[in-house]
N, C-alpha and C positions, 0 to 999 in steps of 0.2 A: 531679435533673437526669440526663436520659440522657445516651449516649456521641455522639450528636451535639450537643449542649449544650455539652459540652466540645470539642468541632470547634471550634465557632463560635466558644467564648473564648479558645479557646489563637491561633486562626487572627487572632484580631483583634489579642491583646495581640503578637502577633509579626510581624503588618503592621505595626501603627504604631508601633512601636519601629524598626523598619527603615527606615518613612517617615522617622522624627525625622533617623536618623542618616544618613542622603542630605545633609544641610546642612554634615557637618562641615567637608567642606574649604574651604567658602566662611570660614569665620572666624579673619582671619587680624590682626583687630583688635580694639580695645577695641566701633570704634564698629560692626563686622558683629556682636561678640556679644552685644553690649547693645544696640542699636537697629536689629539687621536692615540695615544702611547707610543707612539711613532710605530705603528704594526698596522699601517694601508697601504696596501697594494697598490704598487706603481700607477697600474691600467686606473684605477681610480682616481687617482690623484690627475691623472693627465686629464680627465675626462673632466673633472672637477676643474680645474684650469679653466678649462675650454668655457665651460658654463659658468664659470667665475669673469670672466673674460666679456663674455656675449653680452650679457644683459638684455634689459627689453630694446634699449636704442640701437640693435646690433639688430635686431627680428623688422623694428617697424622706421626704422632711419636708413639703415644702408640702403633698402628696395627702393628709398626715394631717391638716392642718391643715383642711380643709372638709369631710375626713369628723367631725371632732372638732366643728366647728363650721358656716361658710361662708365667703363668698367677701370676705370681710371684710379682707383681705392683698394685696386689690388696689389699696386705697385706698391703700398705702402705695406702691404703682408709681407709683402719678398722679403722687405727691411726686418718684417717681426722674424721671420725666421733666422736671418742672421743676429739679429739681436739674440736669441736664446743659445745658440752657437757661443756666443762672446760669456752671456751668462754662465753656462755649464763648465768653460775654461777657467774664468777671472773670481769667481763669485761662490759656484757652489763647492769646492775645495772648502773656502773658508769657512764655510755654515756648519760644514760637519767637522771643524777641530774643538771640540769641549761642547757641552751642555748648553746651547742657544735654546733659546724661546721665542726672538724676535730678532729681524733686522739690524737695527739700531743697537745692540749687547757690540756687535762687533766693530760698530764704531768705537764704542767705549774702551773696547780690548785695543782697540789702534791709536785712541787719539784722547779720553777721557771723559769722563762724564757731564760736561758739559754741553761739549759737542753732540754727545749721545740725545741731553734731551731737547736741543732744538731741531737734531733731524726726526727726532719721534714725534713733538710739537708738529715741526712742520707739515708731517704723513696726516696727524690729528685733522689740522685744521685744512690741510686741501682734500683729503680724500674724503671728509663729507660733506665737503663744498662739491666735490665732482659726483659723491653719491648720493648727492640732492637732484641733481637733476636725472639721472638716470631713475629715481623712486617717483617724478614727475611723469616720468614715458608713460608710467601704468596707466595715470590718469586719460593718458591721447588715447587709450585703446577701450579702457571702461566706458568714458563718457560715449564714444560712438555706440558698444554693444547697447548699452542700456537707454540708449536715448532718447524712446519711447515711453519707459519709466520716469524717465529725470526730467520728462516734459514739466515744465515750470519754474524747475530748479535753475538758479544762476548758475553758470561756469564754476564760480569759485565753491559752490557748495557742495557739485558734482567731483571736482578735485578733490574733494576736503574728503569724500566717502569712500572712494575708491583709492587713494592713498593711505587711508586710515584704515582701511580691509585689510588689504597686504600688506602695512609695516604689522598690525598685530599680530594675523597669523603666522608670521617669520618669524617674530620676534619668541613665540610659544615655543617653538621646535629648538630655536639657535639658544633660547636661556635656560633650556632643561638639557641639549645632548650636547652640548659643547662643537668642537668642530670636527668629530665625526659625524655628527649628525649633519651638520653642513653638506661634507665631502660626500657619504652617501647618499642623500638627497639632491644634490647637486648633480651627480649620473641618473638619477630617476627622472630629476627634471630636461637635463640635456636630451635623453630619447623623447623623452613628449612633443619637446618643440623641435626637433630635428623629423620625428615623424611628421608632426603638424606640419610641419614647412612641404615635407615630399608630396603631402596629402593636396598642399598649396596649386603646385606646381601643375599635378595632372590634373587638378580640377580647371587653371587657366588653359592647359594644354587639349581639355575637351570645347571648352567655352569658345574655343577663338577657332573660326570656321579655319579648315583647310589644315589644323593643330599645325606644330612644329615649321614645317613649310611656310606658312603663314607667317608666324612669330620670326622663326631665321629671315626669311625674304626684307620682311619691313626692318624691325629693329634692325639687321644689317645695314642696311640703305638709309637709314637717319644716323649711323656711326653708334649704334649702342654697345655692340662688342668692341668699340675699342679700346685698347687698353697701356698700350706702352706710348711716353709722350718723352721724347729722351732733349726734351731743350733745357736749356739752362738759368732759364725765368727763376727768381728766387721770390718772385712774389704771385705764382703759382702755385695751388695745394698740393694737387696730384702729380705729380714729374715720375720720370727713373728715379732719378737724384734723391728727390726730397723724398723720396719713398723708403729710397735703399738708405741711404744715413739717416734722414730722417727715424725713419721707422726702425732704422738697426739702434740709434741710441733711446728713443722713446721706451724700445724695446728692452733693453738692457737696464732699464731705470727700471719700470712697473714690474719686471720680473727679475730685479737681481736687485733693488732696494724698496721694494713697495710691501709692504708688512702682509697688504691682500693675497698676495702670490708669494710671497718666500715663505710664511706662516704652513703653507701648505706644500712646499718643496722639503721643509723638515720635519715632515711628518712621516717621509718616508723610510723604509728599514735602515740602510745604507745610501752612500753618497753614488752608487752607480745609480741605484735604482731613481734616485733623484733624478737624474741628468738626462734617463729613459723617458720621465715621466715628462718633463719639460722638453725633449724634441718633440716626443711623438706630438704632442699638444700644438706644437706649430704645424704640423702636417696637416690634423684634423683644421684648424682654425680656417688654413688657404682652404681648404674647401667645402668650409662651410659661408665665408665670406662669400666664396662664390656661386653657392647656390643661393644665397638672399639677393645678390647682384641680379642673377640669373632672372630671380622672381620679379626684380625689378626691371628689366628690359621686357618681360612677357607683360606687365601690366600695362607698359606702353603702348604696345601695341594693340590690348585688349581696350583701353580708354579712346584708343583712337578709333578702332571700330565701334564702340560704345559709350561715345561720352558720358560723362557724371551729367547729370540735371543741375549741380552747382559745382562750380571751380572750386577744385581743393586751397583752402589757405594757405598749405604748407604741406610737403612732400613727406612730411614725416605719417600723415593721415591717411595716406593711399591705400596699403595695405591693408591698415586696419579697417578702411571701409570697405574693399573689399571683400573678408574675410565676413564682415556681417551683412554684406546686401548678396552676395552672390554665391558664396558655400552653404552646398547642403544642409539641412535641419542634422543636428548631432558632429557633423563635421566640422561644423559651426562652434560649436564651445569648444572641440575638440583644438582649433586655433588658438582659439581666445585664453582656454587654459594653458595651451605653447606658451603664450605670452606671457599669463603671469607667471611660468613656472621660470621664465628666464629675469624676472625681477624681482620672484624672490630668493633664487639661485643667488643674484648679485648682493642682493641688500642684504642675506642671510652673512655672506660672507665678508663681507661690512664690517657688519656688528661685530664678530667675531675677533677680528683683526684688531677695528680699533680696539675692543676691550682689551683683548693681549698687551695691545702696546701700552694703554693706559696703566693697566695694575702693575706688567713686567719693566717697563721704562719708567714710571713714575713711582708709583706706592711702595710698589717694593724696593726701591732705594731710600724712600722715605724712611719705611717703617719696616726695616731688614727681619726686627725680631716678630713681625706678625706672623701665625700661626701659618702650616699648608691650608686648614678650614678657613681660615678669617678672609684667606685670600681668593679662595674659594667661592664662598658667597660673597666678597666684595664682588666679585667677578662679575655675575649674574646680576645684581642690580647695578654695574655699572654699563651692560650689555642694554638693559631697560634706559639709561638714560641716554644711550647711544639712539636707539633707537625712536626719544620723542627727539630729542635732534635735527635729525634724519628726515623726519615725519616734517618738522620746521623748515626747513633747507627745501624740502618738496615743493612745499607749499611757494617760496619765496623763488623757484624756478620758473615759475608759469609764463616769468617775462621774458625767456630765455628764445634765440635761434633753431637752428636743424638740432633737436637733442645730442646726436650723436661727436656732431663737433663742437659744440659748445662743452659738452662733457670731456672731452679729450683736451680742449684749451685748457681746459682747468686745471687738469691733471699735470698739461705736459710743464704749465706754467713752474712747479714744485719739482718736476723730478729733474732737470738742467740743473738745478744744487745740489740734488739729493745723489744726484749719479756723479756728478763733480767729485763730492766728498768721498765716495765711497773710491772712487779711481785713486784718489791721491793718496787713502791709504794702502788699496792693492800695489800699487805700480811703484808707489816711491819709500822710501825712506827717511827723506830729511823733511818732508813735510810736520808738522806740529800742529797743535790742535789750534791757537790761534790763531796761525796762518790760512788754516782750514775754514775758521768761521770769518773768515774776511771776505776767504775768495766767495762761500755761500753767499754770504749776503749780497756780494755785488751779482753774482749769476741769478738769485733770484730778484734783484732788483732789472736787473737787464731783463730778463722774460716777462716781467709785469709791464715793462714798456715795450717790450714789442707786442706783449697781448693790446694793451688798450690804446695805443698811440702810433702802432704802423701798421701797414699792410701786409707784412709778413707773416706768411701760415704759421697755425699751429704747427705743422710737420717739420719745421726747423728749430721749433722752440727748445727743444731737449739738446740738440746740438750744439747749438752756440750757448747756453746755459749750463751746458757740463762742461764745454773749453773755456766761456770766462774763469767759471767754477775754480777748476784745472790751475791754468795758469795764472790767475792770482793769487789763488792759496799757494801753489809752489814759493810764486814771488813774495811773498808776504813773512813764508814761513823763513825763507832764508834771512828775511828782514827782523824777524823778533829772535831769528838766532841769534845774530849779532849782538844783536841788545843786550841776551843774556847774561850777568855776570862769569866772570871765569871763577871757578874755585882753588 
């Protein structure tokens, strides 16, 4: 990277840290920090999704994913769009009856407070298990731009800088403007890297003799646009199937019980404008997954008329190398800051979330009579503790897979209970709160063994982890009915 490369990323990380903190003085409550006062605008919220959503593993994972194979990862979108369909029906109805702050309040409205704090526990402890590794991705894209710099430096010490850049700077803007600073910043940051990306695209589209012609011809003919595979293998990732169910209950879970996305669905004015803001967001998502796809079948083709001088380690490095050995001077940061802008998009809204849940689901049941202020600044340094966390969980991913799906196993491993519980109180009735934590524990026990002990993708892990969920906790519940004495 030349010295205006570093123009462009210092100029950027110091705009929108400055943007974040423009919001502080507006939060002067629980409900301006945690819910914006609920007065954002739909179009923001959607937008914020989408960049909540992406992350870095979504910019520098997916392109590897179709240069590795094809376009097979899209079928798993189809599912996110029906997932938000089910969400808008089953889920945001009940967000908007009384004064929610978090997820988890409407377990406690259905089933009791017990229940309420092992599904907030559970969000606690896998979502910064899944946001350790996605605050790891920064490091695969710093260590390549600076590499010339970091000459001498061990791997782990170059991790430890470039992680520690971006949890601080997030951490400035997310503990002084609450989560409208997030949400706004989160649309500043989605145009950066959506540009950067288009900027991507025609820069391989001049590079590769014969442009478009060239890229369509080959990638075609190695099967890189393929993309619908309708057999019935269950120990395949990419399918119809595992896409469509899959991805429909994955979906239904991360955005209709995941504190990261619902926190920001009830920020909104009204319960329609919710429901606007989570379609349209699936729309944008399909096709922004497919233009990183996109970017990845064009660098197949570019690699193969221009080999690397060294074999990439891991598919997840591609882009970022290319982005520093073959984008123009200034076009060049102008990626590189895409990059970070979409991890600290993610990890800003992180922080955010789990603190909600921590002070809303725990402290303040604790400690009812504490002040709006005491909760307040608890808030803020417990946003800071969130975040050396984070910084920790970062560090401790280096030993990780393809980022992008190792991040998602993690995820989906937690939301198979989380989406369980939340269905049995929508759908039924006679379910009870002990019934409910039976059937959890066994749904989360079953998707911890098919993560570590079978062959079975993450893309069914939410499936068959929300029906044990489901149908143990129903059976269970009718079982401690009985029990009950009669009066």
């Amino acid at each position: 990277m030349g010295p205006l490369d570093f123009v462009v990323v210092i100029a950027y990380l110091t705009a929108v840290t400055a943007f974040g903190l423009r919001f502080r003085k507006r939060q002067r409550t629980l409900k301006e920090y945690f819910l914006g006062n609920r007065d954002i605008p739909w179009w923001a919220i959607s937008l914020s999704i989408v960049a909540a959503e992406t992350s870095t593993l979504t910019i520098i994972s997916v392109p590897g994913l179709s240069y590795d194979k094809d376009f097979g990862f899209l079928q798993l979108v189809i599912g996110y769009l029906a997932g938000r369909v089910i969400v808008c029906y089953l889920l945001i109805p009940q967000y908007f009856r009384g004064e929610l702050f978090t997820a988890y309040q409407l377990i406690e409205r259905r089933f009791g407070q017990r229940l309420r704090s092992l599904t907030a526990g559970l969000f606690l402890i896998t979502r910064a298990a899944a946001e350790g590794v996605r605050v790891f991705a920064v490091a695969l894209v710093v260590r390549i731009a600076l590499e010339p710099w970091l000459h001498g430096m061990s791997d782990f010490a170059s991790d430890l800088t470039a992680i520690g850049v971006v949890t601080l700077l997030t951490l400035i803007y997310t503990f002084e403007g609450g989560l409208a600073a997030v949400i706004w910043t989160d649309v500043v940051q989605l145009a950066i890297y959506v540009a950067g990306t288009i900027v991507g695209f025609f820069t391989i589209l001049h590079l590769v003799p014969g442009g478009w012609a060239t890229i369509h011809s080959m990638a075609g003919a190695a099967g890189k646009f393929h993309m619908f595979d309708f057999s019935w293998s269950f120990y395949k990732t990419y399918t119809f199937w595992s896409g469509l169910i899959g991805g429909a209950f994955l979906t239904t879970a991360s955005h209709g019980t995941d504190q990261l996305i619902v926190q920001r669905l009830l920020t909104a004015r009204n319960e329609r404008q919710s429901k606007y803001a989570l379609l349209f967001s699936g729309v944008a998502v399909f096709f922004q997954f497919a233009l990183f796809l996109l970017i990845g079948a064009m660098l197949f083709v570019f690699y193969r008329l221009y080999p690397p001088a060294v074999a990439f380690a891991r598919t997840d490095q591609i882009f970022p190398s290319f982005i520093v050995h073959y984008m123009p001077l200034g076009i060049r940061g102008l990626l590189i800051s895409a990059i970070l802008a979409a991890a600290m998009s993610n990890l800003s809204a992180a922080l955010n979330s789990l603190s909600s849940t921590s002070v809303m689901d725990f402290y303040a049941r604790i400690k009812p009579q504490s002040s709006e202020e005491a909760k307040l600044k608890l808030s803020r340094v417990i946003t800071i503790a969130w975040g050396i966390v984070l910084f920790g969980l970062a560090i401790l991913a280096r030993h990780g897979g393809k980022v992008v799906e190792v991040g998602l196993s993690i995820a989906s491993v937690a939301y198979g209970a989380l989406l369980g519980v939340f269905l049995l109180g929508v759908l039924t009735r006679r379910a009870n709160e002990a019934g409910a934590m039976v059937g959890m524990l066994v749904g989360f026990l079953l998707n911890v063994y098919l993560w570590q002990f079978t062959r079975v993708p993450f893309t069914w892990y939410v499936a068959l982890g929300s029906a044990a969920t489901f149908l143990i906790g129903y059976k269970a519940s009718r079982f401690y009915e009985r029990k009950l004495p009669v009066s």
